[in-house]
Backbone bond lengths (Angstrom), bond angles and torsions (degrees), N, CA, C in turn:
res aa  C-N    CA-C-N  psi(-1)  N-CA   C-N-CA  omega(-1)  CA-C   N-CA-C  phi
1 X - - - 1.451 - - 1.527 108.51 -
2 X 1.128 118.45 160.23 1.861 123.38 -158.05 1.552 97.60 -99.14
3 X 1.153 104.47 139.58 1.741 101.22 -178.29 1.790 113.71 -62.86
4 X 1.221 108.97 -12.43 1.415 120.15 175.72 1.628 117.36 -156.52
5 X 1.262 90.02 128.36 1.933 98.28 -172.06 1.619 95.78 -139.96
6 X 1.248 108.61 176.69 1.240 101.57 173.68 1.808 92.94 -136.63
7 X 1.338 100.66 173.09 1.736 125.21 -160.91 1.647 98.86 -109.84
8 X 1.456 99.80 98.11 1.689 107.39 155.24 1.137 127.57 -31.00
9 X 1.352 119.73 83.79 1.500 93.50 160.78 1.517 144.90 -126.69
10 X 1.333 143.64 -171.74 1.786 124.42 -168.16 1.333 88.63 -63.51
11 X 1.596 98.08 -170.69 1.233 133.00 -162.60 1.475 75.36 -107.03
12 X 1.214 151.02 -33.93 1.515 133.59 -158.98 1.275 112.46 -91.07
13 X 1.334 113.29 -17.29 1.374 137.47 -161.81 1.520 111.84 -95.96
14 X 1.429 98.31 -54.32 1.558 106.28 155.14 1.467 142.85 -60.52
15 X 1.150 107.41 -11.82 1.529 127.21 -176.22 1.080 119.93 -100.75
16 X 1.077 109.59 -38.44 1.865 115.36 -163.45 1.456 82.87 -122.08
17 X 0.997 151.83 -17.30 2.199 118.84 -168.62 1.598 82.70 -127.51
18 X 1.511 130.57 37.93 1.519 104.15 173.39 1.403 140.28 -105.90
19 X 1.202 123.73 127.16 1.488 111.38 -166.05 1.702 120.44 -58.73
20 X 1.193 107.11 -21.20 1.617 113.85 -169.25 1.874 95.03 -55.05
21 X 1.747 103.07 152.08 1.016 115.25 164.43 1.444 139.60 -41.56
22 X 1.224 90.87 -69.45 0.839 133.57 176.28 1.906 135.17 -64.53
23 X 1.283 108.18 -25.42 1.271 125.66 149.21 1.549 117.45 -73.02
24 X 1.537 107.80 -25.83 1.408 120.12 -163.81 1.623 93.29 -73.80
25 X 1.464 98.11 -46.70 2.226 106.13 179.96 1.250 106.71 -45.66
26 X 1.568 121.06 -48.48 1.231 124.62 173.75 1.412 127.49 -39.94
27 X 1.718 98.45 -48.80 1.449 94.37 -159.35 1.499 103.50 -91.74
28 X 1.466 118.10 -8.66 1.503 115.69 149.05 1.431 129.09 -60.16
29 X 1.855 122.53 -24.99 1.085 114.58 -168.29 1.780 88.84 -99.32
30 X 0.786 138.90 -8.80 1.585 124.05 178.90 1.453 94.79 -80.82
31 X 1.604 115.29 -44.58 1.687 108.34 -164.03 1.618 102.69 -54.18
32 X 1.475 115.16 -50.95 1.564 131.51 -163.93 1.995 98.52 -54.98
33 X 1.647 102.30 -58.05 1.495 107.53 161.20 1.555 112.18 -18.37
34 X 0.804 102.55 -93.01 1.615 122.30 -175.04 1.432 111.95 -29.15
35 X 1.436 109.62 -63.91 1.682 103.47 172.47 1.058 119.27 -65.44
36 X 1.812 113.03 -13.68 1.422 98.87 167.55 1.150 142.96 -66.35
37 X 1.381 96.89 -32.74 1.569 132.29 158.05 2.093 107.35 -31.22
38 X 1.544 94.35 -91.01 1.834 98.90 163.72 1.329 116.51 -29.11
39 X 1.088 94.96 -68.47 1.816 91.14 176.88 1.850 118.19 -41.40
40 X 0.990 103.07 -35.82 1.548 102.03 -176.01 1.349 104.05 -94.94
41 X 1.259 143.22 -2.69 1.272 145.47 178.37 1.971 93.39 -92.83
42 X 1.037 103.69 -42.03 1.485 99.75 -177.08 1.713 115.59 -61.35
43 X 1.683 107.97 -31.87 1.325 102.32 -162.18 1.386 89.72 -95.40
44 X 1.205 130.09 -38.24 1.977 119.93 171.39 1.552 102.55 -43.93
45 X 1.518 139.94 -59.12 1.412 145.27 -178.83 2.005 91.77 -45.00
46 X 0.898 123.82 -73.10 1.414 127.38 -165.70 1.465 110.38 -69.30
47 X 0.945 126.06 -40.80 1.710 124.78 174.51 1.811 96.95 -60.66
48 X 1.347 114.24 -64.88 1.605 116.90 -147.77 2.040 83.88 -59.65
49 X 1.541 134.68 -27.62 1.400 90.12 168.55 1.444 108.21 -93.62
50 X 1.081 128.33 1.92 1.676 96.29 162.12 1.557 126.74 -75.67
51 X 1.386 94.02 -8.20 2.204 102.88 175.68 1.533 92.46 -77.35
52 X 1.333 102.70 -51.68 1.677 105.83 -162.36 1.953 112.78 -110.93
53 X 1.055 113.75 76.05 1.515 121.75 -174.73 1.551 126.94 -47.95
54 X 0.781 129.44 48.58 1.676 119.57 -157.13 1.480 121.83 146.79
55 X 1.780 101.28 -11.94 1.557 102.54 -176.22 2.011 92.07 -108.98
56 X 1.344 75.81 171.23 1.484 87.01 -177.72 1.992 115.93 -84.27
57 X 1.551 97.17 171.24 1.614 84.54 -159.43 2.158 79.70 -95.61
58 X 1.411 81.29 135.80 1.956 88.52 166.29 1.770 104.73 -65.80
59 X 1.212 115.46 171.33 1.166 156.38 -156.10 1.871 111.47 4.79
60 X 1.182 136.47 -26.95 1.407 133.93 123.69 1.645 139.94 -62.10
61 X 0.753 142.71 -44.34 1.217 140.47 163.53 1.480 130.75 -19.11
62 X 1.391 119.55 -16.43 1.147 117.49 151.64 1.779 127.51 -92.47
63 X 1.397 107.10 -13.30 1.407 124.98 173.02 1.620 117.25 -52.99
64 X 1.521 105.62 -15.23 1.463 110.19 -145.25 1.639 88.78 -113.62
65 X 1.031 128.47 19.13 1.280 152.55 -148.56 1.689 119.60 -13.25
66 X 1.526 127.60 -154.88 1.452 101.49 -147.56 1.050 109.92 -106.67
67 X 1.496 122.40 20.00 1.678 116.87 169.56 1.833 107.59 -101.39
68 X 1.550 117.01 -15.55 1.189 121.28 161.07 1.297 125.50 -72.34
69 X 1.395 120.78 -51.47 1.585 147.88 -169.10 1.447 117.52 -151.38
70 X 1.476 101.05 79.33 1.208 132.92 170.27 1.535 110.63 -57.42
71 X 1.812 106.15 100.20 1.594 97.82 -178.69 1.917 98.34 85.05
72 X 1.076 149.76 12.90 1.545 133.49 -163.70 1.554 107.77 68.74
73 X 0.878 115.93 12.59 2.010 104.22 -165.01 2.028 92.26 -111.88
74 X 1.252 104.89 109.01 1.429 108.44 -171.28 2.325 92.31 -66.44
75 X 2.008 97.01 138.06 0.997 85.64 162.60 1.832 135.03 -85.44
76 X 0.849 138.18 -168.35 1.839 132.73 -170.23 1.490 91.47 -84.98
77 X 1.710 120.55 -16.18 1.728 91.80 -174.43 1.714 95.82 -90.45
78 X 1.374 105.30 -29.23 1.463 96.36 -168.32 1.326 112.51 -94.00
79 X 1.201 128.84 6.93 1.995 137.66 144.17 1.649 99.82 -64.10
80 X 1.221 110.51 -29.73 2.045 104.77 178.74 1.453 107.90 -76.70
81 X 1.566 99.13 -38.62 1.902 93.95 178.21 1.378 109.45 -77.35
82 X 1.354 129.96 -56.06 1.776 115.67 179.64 1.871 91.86 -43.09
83 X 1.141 123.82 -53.80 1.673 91.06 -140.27 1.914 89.69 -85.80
84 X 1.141 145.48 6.31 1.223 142.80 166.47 2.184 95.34 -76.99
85 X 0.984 87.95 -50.69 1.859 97.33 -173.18 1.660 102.39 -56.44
86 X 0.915 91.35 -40.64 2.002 89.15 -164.40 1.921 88.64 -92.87
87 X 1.168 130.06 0.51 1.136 115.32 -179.90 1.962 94.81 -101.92
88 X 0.954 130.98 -6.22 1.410 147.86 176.21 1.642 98.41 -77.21
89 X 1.146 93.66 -76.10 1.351 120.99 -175.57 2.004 101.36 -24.03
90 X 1.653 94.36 -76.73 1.016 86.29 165.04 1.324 151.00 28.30
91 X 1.717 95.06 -113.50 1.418 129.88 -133.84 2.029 69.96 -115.96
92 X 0.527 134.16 -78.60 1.724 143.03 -171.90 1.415 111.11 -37.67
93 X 1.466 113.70 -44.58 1.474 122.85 -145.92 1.769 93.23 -109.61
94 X 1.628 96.79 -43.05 1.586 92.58 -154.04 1.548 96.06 -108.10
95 X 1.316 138.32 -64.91 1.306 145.80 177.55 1.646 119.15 -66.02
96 X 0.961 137.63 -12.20 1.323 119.36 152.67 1.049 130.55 -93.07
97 X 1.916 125.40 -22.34 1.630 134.07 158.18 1.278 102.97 -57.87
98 X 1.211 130.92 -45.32 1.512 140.65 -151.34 2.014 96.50 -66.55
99 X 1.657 102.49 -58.57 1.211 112.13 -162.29 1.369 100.40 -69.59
100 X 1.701 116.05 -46.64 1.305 110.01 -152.97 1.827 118.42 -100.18
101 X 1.530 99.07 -6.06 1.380 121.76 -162.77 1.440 92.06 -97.15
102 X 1.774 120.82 -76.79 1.179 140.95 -139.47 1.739 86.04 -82.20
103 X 0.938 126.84 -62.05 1.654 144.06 176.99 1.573 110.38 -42.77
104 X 1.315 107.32 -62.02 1.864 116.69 -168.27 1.264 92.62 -71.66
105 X 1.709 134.71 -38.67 0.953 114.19 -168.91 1.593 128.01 -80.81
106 X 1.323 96.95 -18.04 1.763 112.60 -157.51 1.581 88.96 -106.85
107 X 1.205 138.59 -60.78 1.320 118.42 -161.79 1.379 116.51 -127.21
108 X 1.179 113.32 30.82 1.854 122.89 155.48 1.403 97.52 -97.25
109 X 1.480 127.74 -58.91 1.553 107.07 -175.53 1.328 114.06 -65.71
110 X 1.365 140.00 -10.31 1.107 152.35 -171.65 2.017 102.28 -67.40
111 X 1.651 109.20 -50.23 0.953 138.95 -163.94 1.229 95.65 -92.61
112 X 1.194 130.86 -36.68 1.676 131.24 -168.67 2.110 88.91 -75.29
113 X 1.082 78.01 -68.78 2.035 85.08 174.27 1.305 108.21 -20.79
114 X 1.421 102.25 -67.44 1.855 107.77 -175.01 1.310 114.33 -41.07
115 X 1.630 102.97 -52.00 1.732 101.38 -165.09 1.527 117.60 -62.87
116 X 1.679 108.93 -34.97 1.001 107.48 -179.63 1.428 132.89 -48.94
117 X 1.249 85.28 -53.80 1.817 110.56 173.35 1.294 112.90 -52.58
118 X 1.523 119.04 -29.86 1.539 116.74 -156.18 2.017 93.23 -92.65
119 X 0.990 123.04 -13.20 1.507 139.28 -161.64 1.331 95.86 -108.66
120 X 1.514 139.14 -42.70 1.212 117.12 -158.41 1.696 111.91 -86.81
C-alpha cells in the first residue's frame, strides 16, 4: 500500500461536507450567486412598476397575490417591502458572504500559503 493515496470520493460528498478551503470559497460564491439571482428578480419586479405605473407586472404579478397586487399592480406598501427585502438581500445575503466567505476563503489562504513558503 502507498505511503500516501488519496480517498475517492462523490461529487455530493465532495461538495457539500468538505473541509478544504477552498471548495468552502466556492460554496460561498454559488450560495452569494444565487441570492444574487433573487436579488435581481426583486429589483426587475420593482423597477418595471416604476417604468410602467398602473399596469400590471407580466409573468409574476399574480404570484404576489391579491392583498399585495391587486390585479398584478404592486401596492405602495408592498413596492416598500420588495425594495427593503432585496436591499437585505443584498448587502446580508449577497455582499458580505461573497467578500468575506468566497474571498477570505479562496485567496487569503492562497496568499497566506505563498508567504509562508516564500519565508521559510
Amino acid at each position: 500500500m502507498p505511503r500516501f493515496y488519496r480517498i475517492q470520493t462523490g461529487l455530493f460528498r465532495k461538495y457539500l461536507f468538505s473541509l478544504d478551503h477552498k471548495v468552502i470559497g466556492l460554496q460561498y460564491a454559488l450560495t452569494s450567486l444565487i441570492f444574487l439571482l433573487i436579488g435581481f428578480g426583486l429589483a426587475i419586479v420593482f423597477s418595471w412598476q416604476l417604468a410602467y405605473p398602473g399596469k400590471a407586472v407580466p409573468l409574476v404579478g399574480s404570484l404576489f397575490g391579491e392583498l399585495n397586487a391587486p390585479g398584478g399592480v404592486l401596492l405602495p406598501e408592498f413596492y416598500n417591502q420588495l425594495v427593503a427585502m432585496h436591499g437585505t438581500i443584498m448587502v446580508f445575503l449577497v455582499v458580505v458572504p461573497l467578500s468575506v466567505g468566497a474571498f477570505g476563503n479562496s485567496y487569503r489562504c492562497r496568499s497566506v500559503r505563498w508567504t509562508w513558503r516564500s519565508h521559510a
